[in-house]
CHARMM-style PDB file with segment names, atoms N, HN, CA, C and O in Angstrom:
ATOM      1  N   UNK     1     -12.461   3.015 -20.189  1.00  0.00      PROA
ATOM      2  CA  UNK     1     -11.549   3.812 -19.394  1.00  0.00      PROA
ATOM      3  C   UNK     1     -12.214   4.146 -18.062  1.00  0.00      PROA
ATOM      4  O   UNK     1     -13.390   4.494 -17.956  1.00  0.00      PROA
ATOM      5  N   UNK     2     -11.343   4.007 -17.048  1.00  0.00      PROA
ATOM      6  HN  UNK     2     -10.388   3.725 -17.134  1.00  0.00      PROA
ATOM      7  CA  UNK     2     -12.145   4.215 -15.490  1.00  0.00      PROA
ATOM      8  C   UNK     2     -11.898   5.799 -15.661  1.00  0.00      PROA
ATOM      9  O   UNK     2     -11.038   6.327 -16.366  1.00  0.00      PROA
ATOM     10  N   UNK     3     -13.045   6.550 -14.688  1.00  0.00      PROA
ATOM     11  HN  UNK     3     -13.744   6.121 -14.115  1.00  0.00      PROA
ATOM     12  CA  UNK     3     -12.882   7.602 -14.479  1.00  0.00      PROA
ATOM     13  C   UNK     3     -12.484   7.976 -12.784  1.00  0.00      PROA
ATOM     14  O   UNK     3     -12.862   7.714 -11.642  1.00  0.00      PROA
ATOM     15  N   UNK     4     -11.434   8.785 -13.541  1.00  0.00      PROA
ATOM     16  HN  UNK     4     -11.127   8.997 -14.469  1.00  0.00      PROA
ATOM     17  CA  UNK     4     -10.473   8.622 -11.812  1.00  0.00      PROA
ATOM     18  C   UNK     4     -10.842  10.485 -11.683  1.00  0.00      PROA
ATOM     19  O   UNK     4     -11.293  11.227 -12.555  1.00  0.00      PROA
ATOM     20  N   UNK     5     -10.457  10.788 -10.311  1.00  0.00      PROA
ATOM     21  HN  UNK     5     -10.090  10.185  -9.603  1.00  0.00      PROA
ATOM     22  CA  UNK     5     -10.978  11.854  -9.553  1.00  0.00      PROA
ATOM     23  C   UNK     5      -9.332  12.806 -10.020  1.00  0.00      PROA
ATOM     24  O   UNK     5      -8.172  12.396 -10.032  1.00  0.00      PROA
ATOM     25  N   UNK     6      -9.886  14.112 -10.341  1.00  0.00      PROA
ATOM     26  HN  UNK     6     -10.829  14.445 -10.331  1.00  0.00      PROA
ATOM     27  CA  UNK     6      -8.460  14.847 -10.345  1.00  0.00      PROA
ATOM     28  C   UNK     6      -8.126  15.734  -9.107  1.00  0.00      PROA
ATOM     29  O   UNK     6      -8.993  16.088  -8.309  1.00  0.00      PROA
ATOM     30  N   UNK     7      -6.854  16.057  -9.006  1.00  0.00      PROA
ATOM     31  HN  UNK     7      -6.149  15.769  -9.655  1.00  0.00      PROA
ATOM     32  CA  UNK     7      -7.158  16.756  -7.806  1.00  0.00      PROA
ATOM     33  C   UNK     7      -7.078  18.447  -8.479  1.00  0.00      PROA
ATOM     34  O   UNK     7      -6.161  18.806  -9.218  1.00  0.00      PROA
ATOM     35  N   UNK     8      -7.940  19.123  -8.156  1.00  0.00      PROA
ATOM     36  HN  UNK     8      -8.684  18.831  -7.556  1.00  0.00      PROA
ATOM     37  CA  UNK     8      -8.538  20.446  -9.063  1.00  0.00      PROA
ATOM     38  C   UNK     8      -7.134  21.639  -8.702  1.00  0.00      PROA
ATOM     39  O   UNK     8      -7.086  22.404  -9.665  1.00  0.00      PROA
ATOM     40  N   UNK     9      -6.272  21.930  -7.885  1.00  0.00      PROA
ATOM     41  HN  UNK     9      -6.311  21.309  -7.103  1.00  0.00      PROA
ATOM     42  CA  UNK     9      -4.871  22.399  -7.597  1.00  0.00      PROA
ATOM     43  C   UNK     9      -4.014  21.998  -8.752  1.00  0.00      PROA
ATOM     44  O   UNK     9      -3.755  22.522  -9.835  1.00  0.00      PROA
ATOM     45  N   UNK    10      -3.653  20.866  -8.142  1.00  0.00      PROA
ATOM     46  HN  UNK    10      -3.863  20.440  -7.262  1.00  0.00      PROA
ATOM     47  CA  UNK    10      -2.721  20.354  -9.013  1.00  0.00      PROA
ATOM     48  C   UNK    10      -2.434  19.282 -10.618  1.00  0.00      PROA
ATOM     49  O   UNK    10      -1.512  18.693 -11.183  1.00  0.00      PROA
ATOM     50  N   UNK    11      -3.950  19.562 -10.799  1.00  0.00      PROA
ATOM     51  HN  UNK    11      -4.699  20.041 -10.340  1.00  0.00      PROA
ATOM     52  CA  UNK    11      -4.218  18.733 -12.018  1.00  0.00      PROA
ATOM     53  C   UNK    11      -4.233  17.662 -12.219  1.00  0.00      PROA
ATOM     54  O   UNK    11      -4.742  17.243 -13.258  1.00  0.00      PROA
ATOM     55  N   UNK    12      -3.649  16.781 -11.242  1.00  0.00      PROA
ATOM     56  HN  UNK    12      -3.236  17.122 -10.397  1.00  0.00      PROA
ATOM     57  CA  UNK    12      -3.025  15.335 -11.167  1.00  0.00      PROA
ATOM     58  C   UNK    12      -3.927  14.360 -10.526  1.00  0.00      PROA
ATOM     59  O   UNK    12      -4.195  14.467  -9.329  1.00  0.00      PROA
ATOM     60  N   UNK    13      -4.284  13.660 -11.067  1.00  0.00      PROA
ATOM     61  HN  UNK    13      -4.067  13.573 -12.039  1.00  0.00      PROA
ATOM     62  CA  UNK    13      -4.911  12.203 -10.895  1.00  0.00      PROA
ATOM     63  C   UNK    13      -4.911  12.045  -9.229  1.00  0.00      PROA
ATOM     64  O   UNK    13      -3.864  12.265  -8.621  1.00  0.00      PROA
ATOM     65  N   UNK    14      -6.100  11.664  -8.532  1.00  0.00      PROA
ATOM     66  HN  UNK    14      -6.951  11.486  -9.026  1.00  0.00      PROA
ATOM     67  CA  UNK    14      -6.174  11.820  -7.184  1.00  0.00      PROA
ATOM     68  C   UNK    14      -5.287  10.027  -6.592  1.00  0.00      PROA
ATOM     69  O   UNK    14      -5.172   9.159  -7.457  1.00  0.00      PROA
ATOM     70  N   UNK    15      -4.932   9.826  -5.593  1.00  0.00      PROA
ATOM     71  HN  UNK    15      -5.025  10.531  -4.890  1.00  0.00      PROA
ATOM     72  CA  UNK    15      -4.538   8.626  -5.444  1.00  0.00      PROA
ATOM     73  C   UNK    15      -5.399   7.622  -4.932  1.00  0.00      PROA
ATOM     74  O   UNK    15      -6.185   7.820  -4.007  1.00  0.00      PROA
ATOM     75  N   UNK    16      -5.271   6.675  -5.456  1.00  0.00      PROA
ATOM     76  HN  UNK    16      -4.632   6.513  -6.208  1.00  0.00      PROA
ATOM     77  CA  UNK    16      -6.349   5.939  -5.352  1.00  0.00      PROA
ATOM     78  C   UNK    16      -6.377   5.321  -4.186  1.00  0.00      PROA
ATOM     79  O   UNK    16      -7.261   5.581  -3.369  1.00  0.00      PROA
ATOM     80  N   UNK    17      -5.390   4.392  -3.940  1.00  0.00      PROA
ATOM     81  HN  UNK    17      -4.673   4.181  -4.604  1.00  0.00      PROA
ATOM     82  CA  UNK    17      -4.907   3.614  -2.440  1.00  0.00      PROA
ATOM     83  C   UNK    17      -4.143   5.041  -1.799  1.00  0.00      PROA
ATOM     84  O   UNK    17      -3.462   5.814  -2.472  1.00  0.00      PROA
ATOM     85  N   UNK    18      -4.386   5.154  -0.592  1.00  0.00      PROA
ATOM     86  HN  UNK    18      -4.940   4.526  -0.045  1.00  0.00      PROA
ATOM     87  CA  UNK    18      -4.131   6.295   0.115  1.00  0.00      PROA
ATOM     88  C   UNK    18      -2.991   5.527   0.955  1.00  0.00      PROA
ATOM     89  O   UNK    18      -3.169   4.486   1.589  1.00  0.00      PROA
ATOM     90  N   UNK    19      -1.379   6.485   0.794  1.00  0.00      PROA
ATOM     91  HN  UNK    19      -1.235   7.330   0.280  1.00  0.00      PROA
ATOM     92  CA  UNK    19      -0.688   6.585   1.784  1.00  0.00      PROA
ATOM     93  C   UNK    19      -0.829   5.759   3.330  1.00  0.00      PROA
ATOM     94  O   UNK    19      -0.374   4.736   3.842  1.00  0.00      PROA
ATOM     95  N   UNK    20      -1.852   7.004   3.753  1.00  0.00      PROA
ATOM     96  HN  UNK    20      -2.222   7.835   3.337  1.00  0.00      PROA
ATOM     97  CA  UNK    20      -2.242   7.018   4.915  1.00  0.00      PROA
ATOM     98  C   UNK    20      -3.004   5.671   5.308  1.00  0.00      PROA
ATOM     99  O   UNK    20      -2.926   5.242   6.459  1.00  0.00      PROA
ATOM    100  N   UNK    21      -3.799   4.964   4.246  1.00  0.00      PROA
ATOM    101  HN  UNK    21      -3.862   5.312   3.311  1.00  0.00      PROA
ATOM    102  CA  UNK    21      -4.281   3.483   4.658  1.00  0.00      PROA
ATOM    103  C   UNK    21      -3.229   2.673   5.196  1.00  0.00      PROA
ATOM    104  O   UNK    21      -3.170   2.143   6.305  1.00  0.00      PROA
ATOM    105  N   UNK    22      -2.171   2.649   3.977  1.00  0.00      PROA
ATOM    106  HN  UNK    22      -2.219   3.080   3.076  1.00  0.00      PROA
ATOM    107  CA  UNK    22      -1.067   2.129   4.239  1.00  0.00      PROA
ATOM    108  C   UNK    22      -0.125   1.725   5.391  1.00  0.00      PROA
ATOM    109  O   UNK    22       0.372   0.648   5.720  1.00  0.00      PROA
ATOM    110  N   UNK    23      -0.047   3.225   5.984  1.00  0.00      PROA
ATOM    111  HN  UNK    23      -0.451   4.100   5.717  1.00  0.00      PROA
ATOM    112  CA  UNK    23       1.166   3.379   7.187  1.00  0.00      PROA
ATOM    113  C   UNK    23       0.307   3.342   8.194  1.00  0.00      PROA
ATOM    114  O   UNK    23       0.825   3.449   9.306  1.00  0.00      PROA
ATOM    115  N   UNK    24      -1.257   3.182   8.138  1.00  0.00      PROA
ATOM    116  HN  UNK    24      -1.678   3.095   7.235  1.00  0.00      PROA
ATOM    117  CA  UNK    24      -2.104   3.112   9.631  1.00  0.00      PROA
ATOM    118  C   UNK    24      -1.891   1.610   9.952  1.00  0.00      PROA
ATOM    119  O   UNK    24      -1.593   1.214  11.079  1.00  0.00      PROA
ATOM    120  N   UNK    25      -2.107   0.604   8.612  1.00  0.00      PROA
ATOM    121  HN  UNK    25      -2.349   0.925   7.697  1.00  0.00      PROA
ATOM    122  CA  UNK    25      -1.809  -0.439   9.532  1.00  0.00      PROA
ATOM    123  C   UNK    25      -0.714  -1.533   9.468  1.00  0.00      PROA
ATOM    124  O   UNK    25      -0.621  -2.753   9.600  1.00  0.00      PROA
ATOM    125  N   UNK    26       0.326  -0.100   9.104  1.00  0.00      PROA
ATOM    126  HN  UNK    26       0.251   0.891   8.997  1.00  0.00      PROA
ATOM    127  CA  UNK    26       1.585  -0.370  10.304  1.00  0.00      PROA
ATOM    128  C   UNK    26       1.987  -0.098  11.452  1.00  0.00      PROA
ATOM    129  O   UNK    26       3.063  -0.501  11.895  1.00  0.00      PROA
ATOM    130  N   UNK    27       1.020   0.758  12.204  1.00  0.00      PROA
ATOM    131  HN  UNK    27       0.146   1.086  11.845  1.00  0.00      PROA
ATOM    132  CA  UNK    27       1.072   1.438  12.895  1.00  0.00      PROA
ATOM    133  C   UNK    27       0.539   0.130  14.052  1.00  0.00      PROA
ATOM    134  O   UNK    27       1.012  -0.481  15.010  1.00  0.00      PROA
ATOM    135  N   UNK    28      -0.713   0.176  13.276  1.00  0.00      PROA
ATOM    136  HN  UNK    28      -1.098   0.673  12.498  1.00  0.00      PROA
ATOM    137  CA  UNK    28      -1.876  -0.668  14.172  1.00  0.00      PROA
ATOM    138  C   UNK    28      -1.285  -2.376  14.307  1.00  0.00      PROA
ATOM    139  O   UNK    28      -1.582  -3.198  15.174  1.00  0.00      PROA
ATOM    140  N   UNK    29      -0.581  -2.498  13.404  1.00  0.00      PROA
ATOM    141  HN  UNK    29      -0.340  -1.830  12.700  1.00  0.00      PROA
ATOM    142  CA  UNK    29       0.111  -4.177  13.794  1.00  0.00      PROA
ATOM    143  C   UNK    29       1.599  -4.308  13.676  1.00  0.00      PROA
ATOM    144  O   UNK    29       2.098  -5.433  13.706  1.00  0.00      PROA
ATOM    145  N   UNK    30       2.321  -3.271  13.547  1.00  0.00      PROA
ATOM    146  HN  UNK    30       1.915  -2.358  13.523  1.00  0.00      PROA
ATOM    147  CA  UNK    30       3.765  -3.367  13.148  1.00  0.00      PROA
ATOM    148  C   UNK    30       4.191  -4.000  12.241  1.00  0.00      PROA
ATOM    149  O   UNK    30       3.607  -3.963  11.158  1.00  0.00      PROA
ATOM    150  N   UNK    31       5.209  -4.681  12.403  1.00  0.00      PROA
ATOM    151  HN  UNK    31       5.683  -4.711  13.283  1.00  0.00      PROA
ATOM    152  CA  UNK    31       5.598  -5.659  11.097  1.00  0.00      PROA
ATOM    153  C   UNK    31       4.376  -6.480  10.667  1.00  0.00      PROA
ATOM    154  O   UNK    31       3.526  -6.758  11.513  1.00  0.00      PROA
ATOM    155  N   UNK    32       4.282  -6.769   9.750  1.00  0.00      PROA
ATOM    156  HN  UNK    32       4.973  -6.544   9.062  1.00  0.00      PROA
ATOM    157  CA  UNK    32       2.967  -7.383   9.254  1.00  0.00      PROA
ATOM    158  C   UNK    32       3.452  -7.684   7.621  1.00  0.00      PROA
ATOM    159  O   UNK    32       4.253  -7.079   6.909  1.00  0.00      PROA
ATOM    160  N   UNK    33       2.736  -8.695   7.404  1.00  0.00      PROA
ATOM    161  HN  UNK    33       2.085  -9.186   7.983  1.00  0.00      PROA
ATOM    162  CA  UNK    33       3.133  -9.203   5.887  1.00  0.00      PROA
ATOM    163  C   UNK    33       1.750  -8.769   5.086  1.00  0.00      PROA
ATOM    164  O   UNK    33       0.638  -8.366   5.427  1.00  0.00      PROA
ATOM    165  N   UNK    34       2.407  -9.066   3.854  1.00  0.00      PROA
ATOM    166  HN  UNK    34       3.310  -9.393   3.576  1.00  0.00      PROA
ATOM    167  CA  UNK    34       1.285  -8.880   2.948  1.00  0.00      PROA
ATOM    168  C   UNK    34      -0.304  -9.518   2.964  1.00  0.00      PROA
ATOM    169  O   UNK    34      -1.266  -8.896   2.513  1.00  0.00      PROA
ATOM    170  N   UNK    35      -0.356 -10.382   3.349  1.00  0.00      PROA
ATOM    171  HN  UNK    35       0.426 -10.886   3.715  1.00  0.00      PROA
ATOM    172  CA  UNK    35      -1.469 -11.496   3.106  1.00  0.00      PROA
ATOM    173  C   UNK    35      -2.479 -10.418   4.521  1.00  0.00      PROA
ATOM    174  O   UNK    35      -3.554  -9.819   4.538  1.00  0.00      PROA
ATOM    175  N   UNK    36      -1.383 -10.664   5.494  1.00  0.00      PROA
ATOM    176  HN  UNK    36      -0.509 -11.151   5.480  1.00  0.00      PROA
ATOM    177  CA  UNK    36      -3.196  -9.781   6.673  1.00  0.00      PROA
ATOM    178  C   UNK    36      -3.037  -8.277   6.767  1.00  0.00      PROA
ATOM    179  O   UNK    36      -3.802  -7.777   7.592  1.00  0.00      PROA
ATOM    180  N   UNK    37      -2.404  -7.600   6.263  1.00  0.00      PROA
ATOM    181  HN  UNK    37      -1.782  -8.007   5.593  1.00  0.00      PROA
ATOM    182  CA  UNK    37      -2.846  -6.099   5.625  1.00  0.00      PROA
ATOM    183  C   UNK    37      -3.580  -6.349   4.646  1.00  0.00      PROA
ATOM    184  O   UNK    37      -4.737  -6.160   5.024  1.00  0.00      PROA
ATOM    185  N   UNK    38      -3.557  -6.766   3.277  1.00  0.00      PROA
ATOM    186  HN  UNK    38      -2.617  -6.919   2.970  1.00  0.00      PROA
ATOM    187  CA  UNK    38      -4.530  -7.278   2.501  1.00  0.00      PROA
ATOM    188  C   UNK    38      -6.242  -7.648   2.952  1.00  0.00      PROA
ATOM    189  O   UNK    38      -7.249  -7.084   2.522  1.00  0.00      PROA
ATOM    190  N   UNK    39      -6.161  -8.729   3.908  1.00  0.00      PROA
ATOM    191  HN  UNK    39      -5.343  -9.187   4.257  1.00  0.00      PROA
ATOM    192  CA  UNK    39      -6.965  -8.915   5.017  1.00  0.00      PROA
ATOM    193  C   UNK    39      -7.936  -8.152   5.830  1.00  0.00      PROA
ATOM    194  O   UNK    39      -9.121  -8.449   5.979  1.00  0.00      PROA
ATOM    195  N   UNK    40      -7.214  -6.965   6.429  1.00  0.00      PROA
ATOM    196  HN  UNK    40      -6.251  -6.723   6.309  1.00  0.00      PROA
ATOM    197  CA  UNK    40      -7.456  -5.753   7.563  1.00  0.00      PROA
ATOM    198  C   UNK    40      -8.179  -4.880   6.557  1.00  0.00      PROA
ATOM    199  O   UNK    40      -9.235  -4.371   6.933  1.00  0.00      PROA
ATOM    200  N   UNK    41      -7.704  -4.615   5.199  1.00  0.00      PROA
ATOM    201  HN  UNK    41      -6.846  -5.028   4.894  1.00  0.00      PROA
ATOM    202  CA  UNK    41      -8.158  -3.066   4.821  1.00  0.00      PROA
ATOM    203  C   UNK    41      -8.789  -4.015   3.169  1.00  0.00      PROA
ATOM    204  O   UNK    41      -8.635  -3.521   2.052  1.00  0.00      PROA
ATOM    205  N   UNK    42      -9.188  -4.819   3.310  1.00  0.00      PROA
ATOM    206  HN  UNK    42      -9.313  -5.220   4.218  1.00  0.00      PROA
ATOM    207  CA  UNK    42      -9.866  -5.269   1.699  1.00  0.00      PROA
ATOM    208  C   UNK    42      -9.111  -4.750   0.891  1.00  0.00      PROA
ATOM    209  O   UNK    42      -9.572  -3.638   0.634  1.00  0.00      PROA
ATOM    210  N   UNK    43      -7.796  -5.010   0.094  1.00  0.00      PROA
ATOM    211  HN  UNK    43      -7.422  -5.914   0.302  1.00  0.00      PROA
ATOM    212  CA  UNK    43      -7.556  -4.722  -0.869  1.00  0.00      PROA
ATOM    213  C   UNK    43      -7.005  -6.195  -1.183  1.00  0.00      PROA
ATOM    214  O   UNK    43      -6.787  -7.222  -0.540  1.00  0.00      PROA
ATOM    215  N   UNK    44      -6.895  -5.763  -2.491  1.00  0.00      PROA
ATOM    216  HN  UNK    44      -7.072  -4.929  -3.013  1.00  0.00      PROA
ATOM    217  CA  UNK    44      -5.913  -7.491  -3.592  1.00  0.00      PROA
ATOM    218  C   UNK    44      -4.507  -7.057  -2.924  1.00  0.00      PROA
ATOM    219  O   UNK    44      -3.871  -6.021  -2.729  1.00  0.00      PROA
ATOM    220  N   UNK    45      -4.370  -8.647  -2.652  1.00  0.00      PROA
ATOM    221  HN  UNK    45      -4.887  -9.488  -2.810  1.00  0.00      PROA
ATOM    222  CA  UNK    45      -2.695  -8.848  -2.072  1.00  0.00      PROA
ATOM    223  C   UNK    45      -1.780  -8.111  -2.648  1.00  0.00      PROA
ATOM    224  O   UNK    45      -0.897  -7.510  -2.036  1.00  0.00      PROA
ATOM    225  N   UNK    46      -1.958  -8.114  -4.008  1.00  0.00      PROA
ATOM    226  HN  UNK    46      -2.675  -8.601  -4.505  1.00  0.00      PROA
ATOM    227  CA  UNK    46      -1.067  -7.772  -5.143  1.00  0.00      PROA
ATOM    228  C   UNK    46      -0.852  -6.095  -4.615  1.00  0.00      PROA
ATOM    229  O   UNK    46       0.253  -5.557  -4.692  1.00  0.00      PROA
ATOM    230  N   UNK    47      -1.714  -5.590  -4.235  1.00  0.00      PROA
ATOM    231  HN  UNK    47      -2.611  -6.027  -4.173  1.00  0.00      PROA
ATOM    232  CA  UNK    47      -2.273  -3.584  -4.257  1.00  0.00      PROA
ATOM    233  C   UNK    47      -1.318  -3.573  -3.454  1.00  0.00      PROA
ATOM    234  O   UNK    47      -0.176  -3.272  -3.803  1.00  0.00      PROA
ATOM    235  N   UNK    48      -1.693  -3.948  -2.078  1.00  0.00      PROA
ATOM    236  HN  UNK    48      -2.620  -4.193  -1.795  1.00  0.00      PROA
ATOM    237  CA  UNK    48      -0.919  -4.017  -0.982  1.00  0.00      PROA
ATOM    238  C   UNK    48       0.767  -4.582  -1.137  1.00  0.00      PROA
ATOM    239  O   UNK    48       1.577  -3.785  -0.664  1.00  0.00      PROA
ATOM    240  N   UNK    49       1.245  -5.601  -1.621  1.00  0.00      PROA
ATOM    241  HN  UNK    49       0.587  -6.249  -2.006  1.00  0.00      PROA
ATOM    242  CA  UNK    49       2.555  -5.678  -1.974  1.00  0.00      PROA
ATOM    243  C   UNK    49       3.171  -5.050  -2.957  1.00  0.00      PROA
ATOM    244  O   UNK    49       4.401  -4.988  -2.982  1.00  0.00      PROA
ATOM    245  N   UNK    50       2.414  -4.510  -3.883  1.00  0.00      PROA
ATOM    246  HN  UNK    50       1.415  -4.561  -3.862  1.00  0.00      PROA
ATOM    247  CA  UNK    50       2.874  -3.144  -4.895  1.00  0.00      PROA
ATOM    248  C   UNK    50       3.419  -1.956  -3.552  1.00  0.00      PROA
ATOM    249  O   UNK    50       4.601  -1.628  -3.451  1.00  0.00      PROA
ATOM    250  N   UNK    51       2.243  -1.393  -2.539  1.00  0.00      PROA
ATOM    251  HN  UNK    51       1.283  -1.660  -2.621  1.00  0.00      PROA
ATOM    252  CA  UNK    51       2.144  -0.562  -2.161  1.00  0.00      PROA
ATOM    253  C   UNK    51       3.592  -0.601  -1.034  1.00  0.00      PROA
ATOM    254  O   UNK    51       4.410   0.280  -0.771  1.00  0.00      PROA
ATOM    255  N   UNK    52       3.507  -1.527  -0.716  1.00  0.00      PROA
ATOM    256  HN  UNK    52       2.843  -2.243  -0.930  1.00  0.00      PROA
ATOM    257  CA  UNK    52       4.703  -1.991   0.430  1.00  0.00      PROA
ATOM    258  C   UNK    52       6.216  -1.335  -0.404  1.00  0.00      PROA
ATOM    259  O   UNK    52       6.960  -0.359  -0.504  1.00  0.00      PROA
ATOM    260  N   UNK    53       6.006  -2.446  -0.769  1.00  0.00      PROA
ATOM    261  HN  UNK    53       5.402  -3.239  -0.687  1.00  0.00      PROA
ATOM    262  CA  UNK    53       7.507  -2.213  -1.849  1.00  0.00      PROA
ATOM    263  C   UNK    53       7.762  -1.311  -2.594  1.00  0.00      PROA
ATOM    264  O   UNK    53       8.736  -1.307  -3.347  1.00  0.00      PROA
ATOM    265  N   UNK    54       6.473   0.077  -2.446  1.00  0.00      PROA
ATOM    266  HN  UNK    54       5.682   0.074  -1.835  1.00  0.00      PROA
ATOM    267  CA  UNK    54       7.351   1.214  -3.121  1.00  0.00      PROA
ATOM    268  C   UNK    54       7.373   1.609  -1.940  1.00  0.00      PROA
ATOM    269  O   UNK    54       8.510   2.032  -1.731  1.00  0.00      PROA
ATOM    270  N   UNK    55       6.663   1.722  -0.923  1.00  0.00      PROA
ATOM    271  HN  UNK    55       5.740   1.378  -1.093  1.00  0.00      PROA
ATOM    272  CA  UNK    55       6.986   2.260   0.424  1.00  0.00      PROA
ATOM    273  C   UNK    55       8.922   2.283   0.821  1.00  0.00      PROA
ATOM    274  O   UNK    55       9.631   3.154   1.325  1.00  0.00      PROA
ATOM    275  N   UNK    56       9.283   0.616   0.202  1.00  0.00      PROA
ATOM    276  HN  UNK    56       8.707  -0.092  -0.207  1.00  0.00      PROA
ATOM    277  CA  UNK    56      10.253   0.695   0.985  1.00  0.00      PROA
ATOM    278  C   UNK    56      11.521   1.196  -0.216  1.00  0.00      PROA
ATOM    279  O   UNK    56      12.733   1.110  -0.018  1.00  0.00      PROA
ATOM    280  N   UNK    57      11.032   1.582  -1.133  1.00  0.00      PROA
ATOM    281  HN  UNK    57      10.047   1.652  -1.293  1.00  0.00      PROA
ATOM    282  CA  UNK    57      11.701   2.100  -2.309  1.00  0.00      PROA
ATOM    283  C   UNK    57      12.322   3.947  -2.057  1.00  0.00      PROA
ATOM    284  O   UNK    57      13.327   4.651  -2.156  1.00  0.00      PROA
ATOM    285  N   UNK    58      10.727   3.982  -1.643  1.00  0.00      PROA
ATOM    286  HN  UNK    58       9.911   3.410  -1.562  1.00  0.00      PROA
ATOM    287  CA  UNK    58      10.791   5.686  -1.093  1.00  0.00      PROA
ATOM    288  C   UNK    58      11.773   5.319   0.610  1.00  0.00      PROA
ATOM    289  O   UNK    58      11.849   6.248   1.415  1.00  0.00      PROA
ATOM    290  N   UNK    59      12.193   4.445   0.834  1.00  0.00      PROA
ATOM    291  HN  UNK    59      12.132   3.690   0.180  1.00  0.00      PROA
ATOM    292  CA  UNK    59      12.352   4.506   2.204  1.00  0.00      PROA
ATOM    293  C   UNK    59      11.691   5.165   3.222  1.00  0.00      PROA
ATOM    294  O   UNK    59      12.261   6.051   3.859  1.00  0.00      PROA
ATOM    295  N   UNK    60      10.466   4.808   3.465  1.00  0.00      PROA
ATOM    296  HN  UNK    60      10.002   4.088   2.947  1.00  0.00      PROA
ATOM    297  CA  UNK    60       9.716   5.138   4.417  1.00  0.00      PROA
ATOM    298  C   UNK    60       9.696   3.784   4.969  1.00  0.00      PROA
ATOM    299  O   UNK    60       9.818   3.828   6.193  1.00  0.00      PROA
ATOM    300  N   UNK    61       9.612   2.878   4.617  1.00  0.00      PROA
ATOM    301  HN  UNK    61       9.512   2.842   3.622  1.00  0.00      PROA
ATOM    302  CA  UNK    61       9.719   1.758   5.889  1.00  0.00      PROA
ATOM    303  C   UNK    61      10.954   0.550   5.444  1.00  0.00      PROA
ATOM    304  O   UNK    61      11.434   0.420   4.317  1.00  0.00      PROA
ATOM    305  N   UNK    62      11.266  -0.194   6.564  1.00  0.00      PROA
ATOM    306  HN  UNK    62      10.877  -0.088   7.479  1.00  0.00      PROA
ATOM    307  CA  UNK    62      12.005  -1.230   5.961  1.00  0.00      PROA
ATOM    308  C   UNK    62      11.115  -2.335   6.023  1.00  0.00      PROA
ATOM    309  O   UNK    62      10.082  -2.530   6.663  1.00  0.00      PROA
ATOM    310  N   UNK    63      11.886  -3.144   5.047  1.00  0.00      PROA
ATOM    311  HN  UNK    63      12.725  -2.986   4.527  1.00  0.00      PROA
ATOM    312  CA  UNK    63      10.704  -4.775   4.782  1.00  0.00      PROA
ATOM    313  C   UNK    63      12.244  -5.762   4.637  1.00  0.00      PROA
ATOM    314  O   UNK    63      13.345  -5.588   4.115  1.00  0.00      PROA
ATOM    315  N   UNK    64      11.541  -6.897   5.457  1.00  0.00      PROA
ATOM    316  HN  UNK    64      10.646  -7.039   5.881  1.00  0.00      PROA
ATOM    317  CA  UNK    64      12.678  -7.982   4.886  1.00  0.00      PROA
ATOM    318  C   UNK    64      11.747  -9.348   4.426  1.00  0.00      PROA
ATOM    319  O   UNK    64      10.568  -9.266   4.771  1.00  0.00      PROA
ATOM    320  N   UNK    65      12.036 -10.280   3.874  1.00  0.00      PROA
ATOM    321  HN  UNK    65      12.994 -10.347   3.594  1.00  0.00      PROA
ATOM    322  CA  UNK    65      11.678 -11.450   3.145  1.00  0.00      PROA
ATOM    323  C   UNK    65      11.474 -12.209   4.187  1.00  0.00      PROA
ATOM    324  O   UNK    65      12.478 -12.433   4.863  1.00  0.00      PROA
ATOM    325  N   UNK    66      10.125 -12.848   4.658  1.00  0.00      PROA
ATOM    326  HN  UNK    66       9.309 -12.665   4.109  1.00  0.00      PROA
ATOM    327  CA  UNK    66       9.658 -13.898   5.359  1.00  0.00      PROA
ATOM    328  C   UNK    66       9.550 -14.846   4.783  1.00  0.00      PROA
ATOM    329  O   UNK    66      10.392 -15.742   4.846  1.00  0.00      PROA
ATOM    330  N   UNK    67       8.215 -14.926   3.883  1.00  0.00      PROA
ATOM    331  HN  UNK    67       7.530 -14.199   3.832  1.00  0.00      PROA
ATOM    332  CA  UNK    67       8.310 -16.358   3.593  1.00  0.00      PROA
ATOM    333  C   UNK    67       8.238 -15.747   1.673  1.00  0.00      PROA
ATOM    334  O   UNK    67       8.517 -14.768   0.981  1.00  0.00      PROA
ATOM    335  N   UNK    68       7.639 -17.192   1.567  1.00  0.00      PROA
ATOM    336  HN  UNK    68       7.412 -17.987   2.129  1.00  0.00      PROA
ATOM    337  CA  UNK    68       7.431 -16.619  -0.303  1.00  0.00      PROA
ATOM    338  C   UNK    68       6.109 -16.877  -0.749  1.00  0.00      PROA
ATOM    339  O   UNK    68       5.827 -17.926  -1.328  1.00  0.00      PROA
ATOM    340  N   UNK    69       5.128 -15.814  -0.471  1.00  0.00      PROA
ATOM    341  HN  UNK    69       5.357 -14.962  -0.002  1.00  0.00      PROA
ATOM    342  CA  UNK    69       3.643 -16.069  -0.977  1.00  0.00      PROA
ATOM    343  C   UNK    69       3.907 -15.385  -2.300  1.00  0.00      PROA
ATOM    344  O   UNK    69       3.657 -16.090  -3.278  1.00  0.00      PROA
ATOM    345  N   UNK    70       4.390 -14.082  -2.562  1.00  0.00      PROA
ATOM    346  HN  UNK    70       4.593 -13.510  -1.768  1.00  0.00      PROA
ATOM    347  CA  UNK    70       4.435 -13.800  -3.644  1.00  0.00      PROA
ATOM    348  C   UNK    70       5.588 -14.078  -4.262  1.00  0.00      PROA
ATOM    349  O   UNK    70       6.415 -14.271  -3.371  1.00  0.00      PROA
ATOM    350  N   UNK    71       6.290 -14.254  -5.753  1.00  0.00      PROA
ATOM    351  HN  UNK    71       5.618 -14.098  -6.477  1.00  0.00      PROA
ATOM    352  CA  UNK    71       7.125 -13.964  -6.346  1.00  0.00      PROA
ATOM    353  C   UNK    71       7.765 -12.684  -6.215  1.00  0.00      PROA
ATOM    354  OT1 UNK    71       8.728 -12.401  -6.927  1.00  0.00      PROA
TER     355      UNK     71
END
């Protein structure tokens, strides 16, 4: 079992991939696909297209279909 950080307030499991990584580099390249955010901030493609696509779940950003690296 990994040992994950709690947050001592609210009891709850700290987040691991941060928000804020996230929306900086959208900021810093705009539209951008999965493969060079992945790229920019070292994470697995997969983290980053998890992370996207709840982004655009919560509607905080829109995403449309470029090409097809992932399923």
């Amino acid at each position: 079992m990994v040992n994950k950080k709690r947050d001592k307030e609210s009891d709850q499991f700290a987040e691991e991939y941060r928000l804020e990584t996230f929306l900086n580099v959208l900021d810093k390249f705009g539209p951008t696909g999965t493969t060079d955010a992945s790229a920019y901030i070292d994470y697995d493609i997969r983290i980053v297209h998890l992370k996207f696509q709840s982004l655009g779940d919560d509607s905080k950003v829109t995403s449309r279909r470029v090409g097809n690296a992932l399923p």
